[in-house]
C-alpha positions as CSV (number, residue, x, y, z in Angstrom):
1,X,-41.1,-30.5,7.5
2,X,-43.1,-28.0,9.0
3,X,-43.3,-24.3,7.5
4,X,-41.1,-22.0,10.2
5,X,-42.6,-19.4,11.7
6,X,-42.5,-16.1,10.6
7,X,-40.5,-13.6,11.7
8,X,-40.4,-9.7,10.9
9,X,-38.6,-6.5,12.1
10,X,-36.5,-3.7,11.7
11,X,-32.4,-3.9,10.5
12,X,-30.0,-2.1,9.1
13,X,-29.4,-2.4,5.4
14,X,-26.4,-0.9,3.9
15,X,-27.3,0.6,0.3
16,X,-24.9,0.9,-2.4
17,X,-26.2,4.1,-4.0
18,X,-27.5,6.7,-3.7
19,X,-27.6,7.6,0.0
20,X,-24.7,5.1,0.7
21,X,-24.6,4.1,4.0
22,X,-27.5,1.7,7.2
23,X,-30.3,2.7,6.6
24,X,-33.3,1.5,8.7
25,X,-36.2,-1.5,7.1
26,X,-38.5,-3.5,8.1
27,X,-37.8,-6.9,7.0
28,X,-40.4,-9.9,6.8
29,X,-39.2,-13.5,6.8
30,X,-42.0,-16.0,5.2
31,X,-41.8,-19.1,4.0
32,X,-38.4,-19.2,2.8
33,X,-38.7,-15.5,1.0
34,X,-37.6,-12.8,2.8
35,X,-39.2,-8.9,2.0
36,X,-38.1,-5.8,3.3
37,X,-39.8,-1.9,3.1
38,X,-38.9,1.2,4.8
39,X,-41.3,0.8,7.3
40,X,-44.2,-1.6,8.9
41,X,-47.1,0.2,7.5
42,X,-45.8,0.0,3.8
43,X,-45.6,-3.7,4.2
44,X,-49.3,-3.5,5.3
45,X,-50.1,-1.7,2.4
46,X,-48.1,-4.0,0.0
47,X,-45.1,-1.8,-0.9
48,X,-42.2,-3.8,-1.0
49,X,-38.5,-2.4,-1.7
50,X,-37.1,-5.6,-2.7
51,X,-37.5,-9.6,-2.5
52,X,-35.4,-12.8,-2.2
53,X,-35.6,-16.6,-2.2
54,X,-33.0,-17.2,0.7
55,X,-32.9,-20.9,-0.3
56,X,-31.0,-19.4,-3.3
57,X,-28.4,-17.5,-1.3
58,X,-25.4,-18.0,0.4
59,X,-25.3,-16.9,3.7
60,X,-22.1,-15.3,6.1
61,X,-22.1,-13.9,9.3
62,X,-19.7,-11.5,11.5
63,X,-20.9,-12.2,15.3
64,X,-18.2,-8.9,15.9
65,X,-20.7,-6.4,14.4
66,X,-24.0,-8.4,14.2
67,X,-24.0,-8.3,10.5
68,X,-25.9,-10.9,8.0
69,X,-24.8,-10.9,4.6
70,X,-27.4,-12.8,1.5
71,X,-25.8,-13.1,-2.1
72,X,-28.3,-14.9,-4.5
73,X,-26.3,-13.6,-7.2
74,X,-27.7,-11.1,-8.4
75,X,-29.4,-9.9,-5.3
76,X,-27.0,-8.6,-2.6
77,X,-28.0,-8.2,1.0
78,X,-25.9,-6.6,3.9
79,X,-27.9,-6.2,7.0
80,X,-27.4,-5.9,10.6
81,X,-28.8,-6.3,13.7
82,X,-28.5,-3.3,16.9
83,X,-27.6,-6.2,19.4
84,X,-26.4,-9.6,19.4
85,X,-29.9,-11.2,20.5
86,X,-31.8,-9.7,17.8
87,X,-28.9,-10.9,15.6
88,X,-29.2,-14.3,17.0
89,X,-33.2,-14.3,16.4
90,X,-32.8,-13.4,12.7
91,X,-29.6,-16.0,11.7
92,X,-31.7,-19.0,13.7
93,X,-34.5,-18.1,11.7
94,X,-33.0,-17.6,8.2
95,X,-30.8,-21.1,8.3
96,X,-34.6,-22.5,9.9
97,X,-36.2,-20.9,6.5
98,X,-33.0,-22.2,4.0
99,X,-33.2,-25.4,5.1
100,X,-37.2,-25.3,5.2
101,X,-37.5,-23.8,1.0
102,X,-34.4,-26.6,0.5
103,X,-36.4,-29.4,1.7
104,X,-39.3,-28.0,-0.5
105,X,-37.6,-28.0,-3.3
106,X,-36.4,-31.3,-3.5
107,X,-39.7,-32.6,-2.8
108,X,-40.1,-30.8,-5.9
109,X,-37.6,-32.7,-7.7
110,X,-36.1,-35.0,-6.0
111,X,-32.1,-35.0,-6.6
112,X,-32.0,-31.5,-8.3
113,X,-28.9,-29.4,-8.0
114,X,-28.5,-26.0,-9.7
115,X,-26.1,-26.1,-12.6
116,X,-22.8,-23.9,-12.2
117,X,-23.6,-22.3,-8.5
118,X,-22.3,-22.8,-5.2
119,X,-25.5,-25.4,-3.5
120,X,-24.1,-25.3,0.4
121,X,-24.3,-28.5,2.0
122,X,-25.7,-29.5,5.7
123,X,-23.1,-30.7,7.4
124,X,-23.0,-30.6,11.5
125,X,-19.1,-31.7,11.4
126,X,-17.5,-29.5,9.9
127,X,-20.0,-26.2,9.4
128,X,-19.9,-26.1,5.8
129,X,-18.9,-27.9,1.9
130,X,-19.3,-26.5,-1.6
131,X,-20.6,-28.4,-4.2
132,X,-19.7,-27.2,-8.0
133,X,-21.0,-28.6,-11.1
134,X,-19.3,-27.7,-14.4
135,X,-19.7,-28.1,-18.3
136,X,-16.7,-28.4,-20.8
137,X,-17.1,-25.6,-23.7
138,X,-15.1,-24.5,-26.4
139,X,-12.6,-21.8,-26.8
140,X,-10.4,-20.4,-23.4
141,X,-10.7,-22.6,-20.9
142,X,-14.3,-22.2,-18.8
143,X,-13.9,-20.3,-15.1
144,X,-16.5,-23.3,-14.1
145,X,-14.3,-26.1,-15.0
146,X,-11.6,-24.5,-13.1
147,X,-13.0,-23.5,-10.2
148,X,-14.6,-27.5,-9.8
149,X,-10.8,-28.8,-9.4
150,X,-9.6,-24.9,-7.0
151,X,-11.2,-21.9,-5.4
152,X,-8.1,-20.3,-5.2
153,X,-4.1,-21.2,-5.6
154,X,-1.8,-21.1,-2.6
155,X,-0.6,-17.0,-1.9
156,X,-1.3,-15.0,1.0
157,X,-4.3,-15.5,3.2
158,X,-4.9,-15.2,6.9
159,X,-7.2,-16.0,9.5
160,X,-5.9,-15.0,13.0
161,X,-7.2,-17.9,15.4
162,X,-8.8,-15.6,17.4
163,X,-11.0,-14.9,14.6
164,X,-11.8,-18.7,13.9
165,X,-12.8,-18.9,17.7
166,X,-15.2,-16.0,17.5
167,X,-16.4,-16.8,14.5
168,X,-17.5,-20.4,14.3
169,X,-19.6,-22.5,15.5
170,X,-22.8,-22.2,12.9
171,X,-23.4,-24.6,10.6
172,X,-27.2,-25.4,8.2
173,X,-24.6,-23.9,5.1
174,X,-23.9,-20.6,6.7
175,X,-20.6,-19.1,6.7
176,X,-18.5,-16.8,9.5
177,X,-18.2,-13.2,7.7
178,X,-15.1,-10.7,9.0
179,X,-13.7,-7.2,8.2
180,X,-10.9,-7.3,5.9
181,X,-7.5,-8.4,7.9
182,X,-4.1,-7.2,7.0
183,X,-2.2,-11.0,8.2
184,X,0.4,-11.9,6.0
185,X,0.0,-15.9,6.7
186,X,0.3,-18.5,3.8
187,X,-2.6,-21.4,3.5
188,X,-3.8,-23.3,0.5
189,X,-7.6,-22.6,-0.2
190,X,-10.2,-24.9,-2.0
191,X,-13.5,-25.4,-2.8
192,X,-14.9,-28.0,-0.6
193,X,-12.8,-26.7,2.5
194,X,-13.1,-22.5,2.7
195,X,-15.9,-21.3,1.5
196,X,-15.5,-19.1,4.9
197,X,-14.2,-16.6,2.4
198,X,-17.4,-15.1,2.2
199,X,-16.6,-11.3,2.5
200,X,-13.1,-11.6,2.9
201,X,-10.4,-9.6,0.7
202,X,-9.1,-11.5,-2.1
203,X,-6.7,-8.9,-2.9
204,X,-4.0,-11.3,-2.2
205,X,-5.0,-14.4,-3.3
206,X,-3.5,-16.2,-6.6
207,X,-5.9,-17.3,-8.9
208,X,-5.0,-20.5,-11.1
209,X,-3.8,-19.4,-14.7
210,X,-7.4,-21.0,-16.1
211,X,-9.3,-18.2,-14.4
212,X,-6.9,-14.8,-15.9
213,X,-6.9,-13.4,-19.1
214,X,-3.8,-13.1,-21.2
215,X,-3.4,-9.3,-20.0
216,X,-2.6,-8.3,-16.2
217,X,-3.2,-5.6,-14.4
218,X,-1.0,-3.5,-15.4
219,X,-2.0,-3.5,-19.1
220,X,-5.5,-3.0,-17.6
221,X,-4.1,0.4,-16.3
222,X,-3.1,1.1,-20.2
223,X,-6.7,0.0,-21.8
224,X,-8.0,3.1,-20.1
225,X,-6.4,5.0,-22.8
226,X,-8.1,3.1,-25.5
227,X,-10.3,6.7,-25.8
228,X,-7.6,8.8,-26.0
229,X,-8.3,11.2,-28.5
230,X,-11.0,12.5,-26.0
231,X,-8.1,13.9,-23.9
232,X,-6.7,15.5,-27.1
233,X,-10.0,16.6,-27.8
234,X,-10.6,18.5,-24.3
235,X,-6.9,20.0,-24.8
236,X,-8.1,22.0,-28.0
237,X,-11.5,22.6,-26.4
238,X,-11.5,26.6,-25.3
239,X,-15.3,26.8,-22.8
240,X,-13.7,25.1,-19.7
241,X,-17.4,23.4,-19.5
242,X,-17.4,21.8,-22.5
243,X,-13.6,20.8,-21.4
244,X,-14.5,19.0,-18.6
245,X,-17.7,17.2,-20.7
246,X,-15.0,15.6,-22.6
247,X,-13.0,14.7,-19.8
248,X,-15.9,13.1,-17.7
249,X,-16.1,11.3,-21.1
250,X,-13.1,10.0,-20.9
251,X,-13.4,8.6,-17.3
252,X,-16.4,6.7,-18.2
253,X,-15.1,5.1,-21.3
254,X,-12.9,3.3,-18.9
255,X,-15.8,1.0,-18.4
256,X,-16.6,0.5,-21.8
257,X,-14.6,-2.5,-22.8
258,X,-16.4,-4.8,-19.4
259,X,-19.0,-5.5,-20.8
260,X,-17.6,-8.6,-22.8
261,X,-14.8,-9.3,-19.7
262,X,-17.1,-10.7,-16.9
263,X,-15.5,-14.5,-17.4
264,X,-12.3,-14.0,-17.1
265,X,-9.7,-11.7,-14.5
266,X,-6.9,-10.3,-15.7
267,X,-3.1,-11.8,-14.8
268,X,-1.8,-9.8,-11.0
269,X,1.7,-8.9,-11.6
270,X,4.5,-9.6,-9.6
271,X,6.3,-7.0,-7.7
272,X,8.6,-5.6,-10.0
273,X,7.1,-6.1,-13.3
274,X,6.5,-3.6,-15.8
275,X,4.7,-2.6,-18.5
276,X,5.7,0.1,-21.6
277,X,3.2,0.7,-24.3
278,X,4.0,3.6,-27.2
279,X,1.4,4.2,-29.7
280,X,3.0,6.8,-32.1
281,X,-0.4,7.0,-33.9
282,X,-2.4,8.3,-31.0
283,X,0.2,10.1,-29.3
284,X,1.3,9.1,-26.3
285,X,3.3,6.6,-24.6
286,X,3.0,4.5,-20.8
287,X,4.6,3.0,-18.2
288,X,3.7,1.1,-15.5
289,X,5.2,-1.1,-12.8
290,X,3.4,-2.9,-9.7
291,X,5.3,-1.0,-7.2
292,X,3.9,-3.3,-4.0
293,X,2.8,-6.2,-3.3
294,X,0.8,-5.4,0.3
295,X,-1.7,-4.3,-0.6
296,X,-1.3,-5.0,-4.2
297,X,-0.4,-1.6,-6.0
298,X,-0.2,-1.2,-9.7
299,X,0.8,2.5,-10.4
300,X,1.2,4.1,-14.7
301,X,2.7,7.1,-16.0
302,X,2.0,8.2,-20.0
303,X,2.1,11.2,-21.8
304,X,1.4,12.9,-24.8
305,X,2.0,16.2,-26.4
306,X,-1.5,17.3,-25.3
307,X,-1.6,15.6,-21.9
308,X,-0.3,14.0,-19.0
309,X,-2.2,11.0,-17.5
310,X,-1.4,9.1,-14.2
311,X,-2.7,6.8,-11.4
312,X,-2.2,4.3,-9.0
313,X,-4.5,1.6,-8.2
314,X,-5.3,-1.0,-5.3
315,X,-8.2,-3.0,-5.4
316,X,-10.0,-4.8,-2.7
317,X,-11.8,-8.2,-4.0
318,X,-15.0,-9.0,-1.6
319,X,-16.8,-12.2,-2.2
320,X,-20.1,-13.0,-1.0
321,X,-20.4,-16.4,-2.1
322,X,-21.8,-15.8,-5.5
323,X,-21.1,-12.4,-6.2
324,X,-17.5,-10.5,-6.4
325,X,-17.2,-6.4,-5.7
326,X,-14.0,-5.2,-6.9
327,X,-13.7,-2.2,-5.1
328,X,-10.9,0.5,-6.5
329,X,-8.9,2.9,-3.8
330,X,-6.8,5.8,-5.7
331,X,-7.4,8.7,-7.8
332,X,-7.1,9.0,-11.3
333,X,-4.9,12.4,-12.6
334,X,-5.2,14.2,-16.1
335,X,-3.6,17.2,-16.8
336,X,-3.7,19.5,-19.7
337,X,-0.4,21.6,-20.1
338,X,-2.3,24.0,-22.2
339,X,-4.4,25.3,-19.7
340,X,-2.8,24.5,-16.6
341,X,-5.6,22.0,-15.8
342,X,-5.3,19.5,-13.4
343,X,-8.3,17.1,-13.5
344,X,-8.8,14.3,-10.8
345,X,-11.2,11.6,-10.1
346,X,-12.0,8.7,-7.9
347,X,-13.3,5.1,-9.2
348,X,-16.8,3.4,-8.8
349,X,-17.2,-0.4,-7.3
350,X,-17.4,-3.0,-10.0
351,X,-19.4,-6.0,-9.1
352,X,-19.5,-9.1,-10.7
353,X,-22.9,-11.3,-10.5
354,X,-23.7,-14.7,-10.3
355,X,-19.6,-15.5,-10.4
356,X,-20.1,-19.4,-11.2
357,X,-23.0,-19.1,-13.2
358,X,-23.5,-18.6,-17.2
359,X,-25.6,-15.6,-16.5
360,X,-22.9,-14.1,-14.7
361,X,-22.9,-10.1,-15.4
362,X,-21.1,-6.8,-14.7
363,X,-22.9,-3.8,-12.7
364,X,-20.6,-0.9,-12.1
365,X,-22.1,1.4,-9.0
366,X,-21.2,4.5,-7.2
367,X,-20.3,8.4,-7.7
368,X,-17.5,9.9,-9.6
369,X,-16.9,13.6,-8.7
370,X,-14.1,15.1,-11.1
371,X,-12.2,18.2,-9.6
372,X,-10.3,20.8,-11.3
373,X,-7.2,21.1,-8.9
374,X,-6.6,24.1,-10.9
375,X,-9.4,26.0,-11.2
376,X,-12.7,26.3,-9.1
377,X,-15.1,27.2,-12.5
378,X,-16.7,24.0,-12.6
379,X,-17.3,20.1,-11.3
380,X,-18.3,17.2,-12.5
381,X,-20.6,14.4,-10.5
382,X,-21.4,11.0,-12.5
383,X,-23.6,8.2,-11.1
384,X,-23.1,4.9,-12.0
385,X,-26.9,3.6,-11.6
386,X,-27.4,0.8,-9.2
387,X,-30.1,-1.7,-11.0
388,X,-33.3,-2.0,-9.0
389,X,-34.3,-5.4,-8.4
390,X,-37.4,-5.0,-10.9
391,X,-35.4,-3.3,-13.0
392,X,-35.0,-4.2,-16.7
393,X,-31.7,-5.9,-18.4
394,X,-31.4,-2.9,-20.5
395,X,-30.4,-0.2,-17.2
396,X,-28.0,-2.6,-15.2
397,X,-25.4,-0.2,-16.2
398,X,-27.0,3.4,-16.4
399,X,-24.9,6.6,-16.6
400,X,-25.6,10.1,-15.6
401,X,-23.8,12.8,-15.0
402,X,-23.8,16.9,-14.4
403,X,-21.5,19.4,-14.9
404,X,-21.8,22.1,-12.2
405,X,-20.5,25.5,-12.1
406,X,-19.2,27.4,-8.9
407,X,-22.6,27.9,-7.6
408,X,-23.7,24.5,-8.1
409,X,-25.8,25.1,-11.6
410,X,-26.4,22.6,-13.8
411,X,-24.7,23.4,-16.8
412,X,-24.5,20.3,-18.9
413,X,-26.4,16.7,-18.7
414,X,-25.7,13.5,-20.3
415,X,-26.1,9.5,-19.8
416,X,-27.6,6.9,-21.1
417,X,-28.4,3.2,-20.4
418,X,-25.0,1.8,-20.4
419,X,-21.2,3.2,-20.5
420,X,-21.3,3.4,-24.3
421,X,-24.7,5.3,-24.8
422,X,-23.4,7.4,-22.5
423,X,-20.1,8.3,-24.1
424,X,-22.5,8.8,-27.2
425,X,-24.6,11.4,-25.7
426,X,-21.5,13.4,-25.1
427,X,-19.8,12.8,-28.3
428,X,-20.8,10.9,-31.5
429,X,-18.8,8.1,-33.0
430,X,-15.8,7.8,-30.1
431,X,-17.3,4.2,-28.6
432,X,-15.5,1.4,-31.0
433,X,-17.6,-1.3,-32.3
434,X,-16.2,-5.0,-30.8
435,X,-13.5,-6.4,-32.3
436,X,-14.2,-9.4,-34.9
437,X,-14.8,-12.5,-33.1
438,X,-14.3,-10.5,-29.6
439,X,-16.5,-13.4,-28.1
440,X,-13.7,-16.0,-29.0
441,X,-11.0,-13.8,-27.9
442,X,-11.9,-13.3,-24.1
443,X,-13.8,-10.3,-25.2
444,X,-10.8,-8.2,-25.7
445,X,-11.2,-4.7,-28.1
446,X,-8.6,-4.2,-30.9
447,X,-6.7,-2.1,-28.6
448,X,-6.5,-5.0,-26.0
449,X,-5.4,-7.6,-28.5
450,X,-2.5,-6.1,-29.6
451,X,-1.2,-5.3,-26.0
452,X,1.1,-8.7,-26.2
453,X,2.5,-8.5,-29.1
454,X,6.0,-8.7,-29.4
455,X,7.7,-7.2,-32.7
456,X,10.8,-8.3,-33.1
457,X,12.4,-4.4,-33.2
458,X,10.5,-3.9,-30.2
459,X,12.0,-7.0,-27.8
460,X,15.9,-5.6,-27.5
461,X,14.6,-2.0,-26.7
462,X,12.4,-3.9,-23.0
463,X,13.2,-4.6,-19.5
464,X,13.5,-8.1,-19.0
465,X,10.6,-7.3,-16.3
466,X,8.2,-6.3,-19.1
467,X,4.6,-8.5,-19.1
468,X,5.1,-9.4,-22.5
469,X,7.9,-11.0,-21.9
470,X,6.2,-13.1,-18.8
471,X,6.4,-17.3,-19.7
472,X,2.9,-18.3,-18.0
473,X,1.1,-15.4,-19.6
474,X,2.6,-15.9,-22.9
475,X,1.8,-19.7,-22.3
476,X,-1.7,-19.0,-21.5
477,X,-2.4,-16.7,-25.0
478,X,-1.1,-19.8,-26.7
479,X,-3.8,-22.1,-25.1
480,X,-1.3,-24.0,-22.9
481,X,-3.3,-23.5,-20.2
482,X,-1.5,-26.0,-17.6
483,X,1.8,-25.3,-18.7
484,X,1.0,-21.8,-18.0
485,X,-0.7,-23.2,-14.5
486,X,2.7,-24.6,-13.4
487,X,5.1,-21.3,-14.5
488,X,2.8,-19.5,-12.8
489,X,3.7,-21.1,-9.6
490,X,7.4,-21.0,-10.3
491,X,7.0,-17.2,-10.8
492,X,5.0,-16.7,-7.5
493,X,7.8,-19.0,-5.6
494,X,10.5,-17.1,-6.7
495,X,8.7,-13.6,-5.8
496,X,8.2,-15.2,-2.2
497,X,12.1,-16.4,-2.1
498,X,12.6,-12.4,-3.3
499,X,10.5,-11.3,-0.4
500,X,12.6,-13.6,2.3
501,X,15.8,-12.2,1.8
502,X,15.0,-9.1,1.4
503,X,13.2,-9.2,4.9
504,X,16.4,-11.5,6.1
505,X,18.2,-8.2,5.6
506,X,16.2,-5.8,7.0
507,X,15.1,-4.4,3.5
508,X,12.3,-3.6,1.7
509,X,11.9,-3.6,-1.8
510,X,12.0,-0.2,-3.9
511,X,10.5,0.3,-7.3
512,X,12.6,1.3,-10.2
513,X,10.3,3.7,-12.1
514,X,8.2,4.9,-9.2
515,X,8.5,6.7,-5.9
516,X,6.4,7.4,-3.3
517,X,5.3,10.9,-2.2
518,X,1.9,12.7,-0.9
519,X,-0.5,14.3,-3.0
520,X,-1.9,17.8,-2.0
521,X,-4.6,16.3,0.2
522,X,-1.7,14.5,2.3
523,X,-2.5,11.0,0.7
524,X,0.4,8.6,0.5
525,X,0.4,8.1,-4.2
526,X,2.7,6.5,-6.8
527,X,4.3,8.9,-9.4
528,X,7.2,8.4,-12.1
529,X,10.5,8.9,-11.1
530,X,11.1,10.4,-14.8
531,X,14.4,7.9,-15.5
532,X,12.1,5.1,-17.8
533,X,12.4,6.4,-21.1
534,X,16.3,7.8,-20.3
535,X,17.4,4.5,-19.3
536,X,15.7,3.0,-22.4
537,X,17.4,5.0,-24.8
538,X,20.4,5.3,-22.5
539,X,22.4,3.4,-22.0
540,X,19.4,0.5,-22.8
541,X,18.2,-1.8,-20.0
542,X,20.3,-4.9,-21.8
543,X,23.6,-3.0,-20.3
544,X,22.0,-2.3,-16.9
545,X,21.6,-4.8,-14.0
546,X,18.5,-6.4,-13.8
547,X,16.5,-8.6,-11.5
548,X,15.2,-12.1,-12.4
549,X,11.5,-12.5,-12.0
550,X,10.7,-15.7,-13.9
């Protein structure tokens, strides 16, 4: 076929970091490869910003706000257009260029079909297919395999019709593209049927057992505290500056165990359940309960003679086609009793790369800033680096961060190329070496392996709402990976039976160990009620009346 012709102008490109936010470039659109600088003349003197085979992305589109979005997996494009004609111009062009480097290739090599990606299909009826290719492999079940037979289980996913009307009508393997919607409708979702979940919310969508790791979300909320000892470290640290190095340690060590968890997602509890974790030989002990269900809330309460630590967490899933931002809403809350500290911080976007591919790969992005509630002495900014497209596989995950006095002075540095050099260069020996065999145990640290156990002294002492005690997750750390498949559902079915009577009698469902209240900047948080470890002890949860999740 003919090559199209080329096309070139200025759009809006939303960076991740630094400078978040549209900013203005001028794009070029050749052959099949589209360029973009910040301005005509640096494209005429040869200075490009970035580069990407469109024929290799997935494409979505929101007509609403002229936006295009390109994920090539690990390239990620959000552009838009300042009207809807320019808009038009660029998406005829860019399906005209796909299908143009598509045709190309197969002339190339006729019949060939990128292993373990989405390849979107022409199709004039019906807008757009997926097709999925997958390999067996050993050990826990492969994401690949599972996602050839779903995309994603039946929960809680809406498209108003309004939408669908508005949205439709492109086809050439582009997909429709809208702002997150708060509908509460149920629909089953596949691969070869919705792949119109580009940039939508996954938040509430149920994955198939074969795609979680034996751990949920609210153990996830425990791992943080794998590094504890550099809370007990800044509670017996005098110099307030040197204080708060230790705690900006701490809030980056919460990273440090992804780097071997990119295959896998962990288990999303149901409303209700509960998690308790005491470890006598660091100090401290944790609860945490997933307190609602929209928008998914997981919220933990631990302490320790030397600190109190708290949070609670939503999460907004955006997929682009081939890549997955996990995007974290909620503060994290330290406090150290000995100095009437009250530290808090905010959560950087994780993004998962090249989802369906072997190469897939974590990138964490964004700014931390770390307050002292307490006391204005110092702050604390962090950057998670955002790899540069030329950029080398050693920096995908660079750390640097400042401490700043009142003034704004630099008074302490550190980073390094990745989340644990950079827990190194504050303090030496605190990042643990991977567990033994992590790679054939989903990656998981000591500390995450032994989050399931169940000791026999330790099972009459739990809620019957604890996570260890949960059949498909259990069922899924033994390797029975479709008997784990069908509990699941029966667990999910009886949470949505839960949810219809409570809404058939005008309630709503409260948590047991939380409660909801405003923090001092009037946002609506999740803290401990303080009754956990009473009830526990007193008079035990066996003798109290409990409700039946699975």
């Amino acid at each position: 076929m003919p090559t199209p012709g080329l096309c070139e102008g200025y759009l809006l490109k939303r960076r991740k970091w630094p400078l978040k936010g549209w900013h203005k470039r001028y794009f070029v659109l050749e052959a099949g490869i589209l360029r973009y600088s910040k301005s005509q003349h640096d494209v005429s003197r040869g200075r490009v910003q970035g580069s990407l085979d469109i024929s290799q992305a997935v494409m979505s589109i929101n007509k609403k706000s002229n936006r295009i979005d390109l994920d090539a997996g690990d390239i990620l494009y959000h552009m838009k257009a300042k009207n809807h004609e320019l808009f038009y111009i660029w998406v005829t062009k860019l399906q005209a260029h796909r299908l143009y480097k598509k045709n190309e290739a197969v002339q190339v090599q006729s019949g060939f079909l990128q292993p373990l990606s989405f390849a979107l299909d022409q199709n004039p009826t019906n807008g757009v297919a997926s097709e999925l290719t997958g390999c067996s492999s050993r050990g826990p079940p492969s994401v690949v395999d599972s996602v050839a037979e779903y995309f994603d289980a039946s929960d809680d996913l809406h498209r108003s019709s309004s939408e669908l009307t508005d949205e439709s009508g492109l086809s050439d393997g582009s997909t429709t593209n809208s702002e997150p919607e708060e509908g509460h409708g149920e629909r089953t979702v596949t691969a070869t049927n919705d792949v119109k979940l580009c940039g939508k919310d996954l938040a509430r969508v149920s994955m198939p057992a074969a795609l979680n790791e034996p751990v949920n979300l609210l153990q996830r909320l425990c791992e943080e505290l794998e590094y504890s000892e550099l809370l007990d470290t800044a509670a017996n640290t005098p110099d307030p500056y040197h204080r708060m190095v230790y705690i900006a340690a701490f809030a980056i060590s919460g990273y440090s165990t992804a780097t071997f968890r990119n295959r896998y997602k962990p288990v999303n509890p149901v409303l209700g359940e509960t998690y308790e974790c005491i470890q006598e030989d660091r100090g401290f002990k944790l609860i945490s309960e997933q307190v609602c269900h929209h928008p998914p809330i997981s919220a933990c309460h631990a302490e320790s003679d030397n600190f109190c630590f708290w949070q609670d967490q939503r999460w907004k899933n955006k997929f682009w086609g081939k890549s997955l931002e996990i995007i974290p809403t909620g503060m994290v809350n330290v406090t150290l009793p000995k100095y009437g500290d009250h530290y808090e911080w905010n959560k950087v976007v994780t993004c998962i790369h090249n989802v369906f591919s072997q190469q897939r790969y974590l990138e964490h992005y964004g700014e931390v800033t770390i307050q002292n509630l307490s006391s204005r002495v110092c702050t604390c900014k962090i950057t998670f680096v955002k790899s540069r497209y030329w950029g080398s596989e050693t920096n995908k995950n660079e750390v640097q961060g400042t401490v700043l006095d009142e003034s704004g002075s630099v008074i302490h540095r550190f980073g390094g190329w990745s989340v644990n050099s950079a827990i190194d260069s504050i303090t030496i020996s605190s990042h643990r070496p991977s567990a033994k065999d992590h790679l054939l145990y989903y990656g998981f640290s000591s500390f995450a392996m032994e989050m399931n156990e169940l000791r026999p002294e330790l099972e009459p002492f739990l809620p019957p709402s604890d996570s260890r005690l949960r059949p498909d997750q259990r069922m899924l750390e033994d390797g029975l990976v479709d008997e784990a498949d069908r509990k699941k559902d029966e667990i999910e079915e009886l949470q949505r039976l839960r949810r219809k009577e409570l809404s058939k009698k005008g309630e709503e469902h409260v948590p047991r160990f939380f409660k909801k209240t405003k923090d001092q900047c009037g946002r609506d948080v999740w803290v401990t009620k303080g009754t956990y470890w009473d009830l526990r002890e007193n008079p035990g949860f066996a003798s109290l009346e409990n409700v039946k999740l699975w």
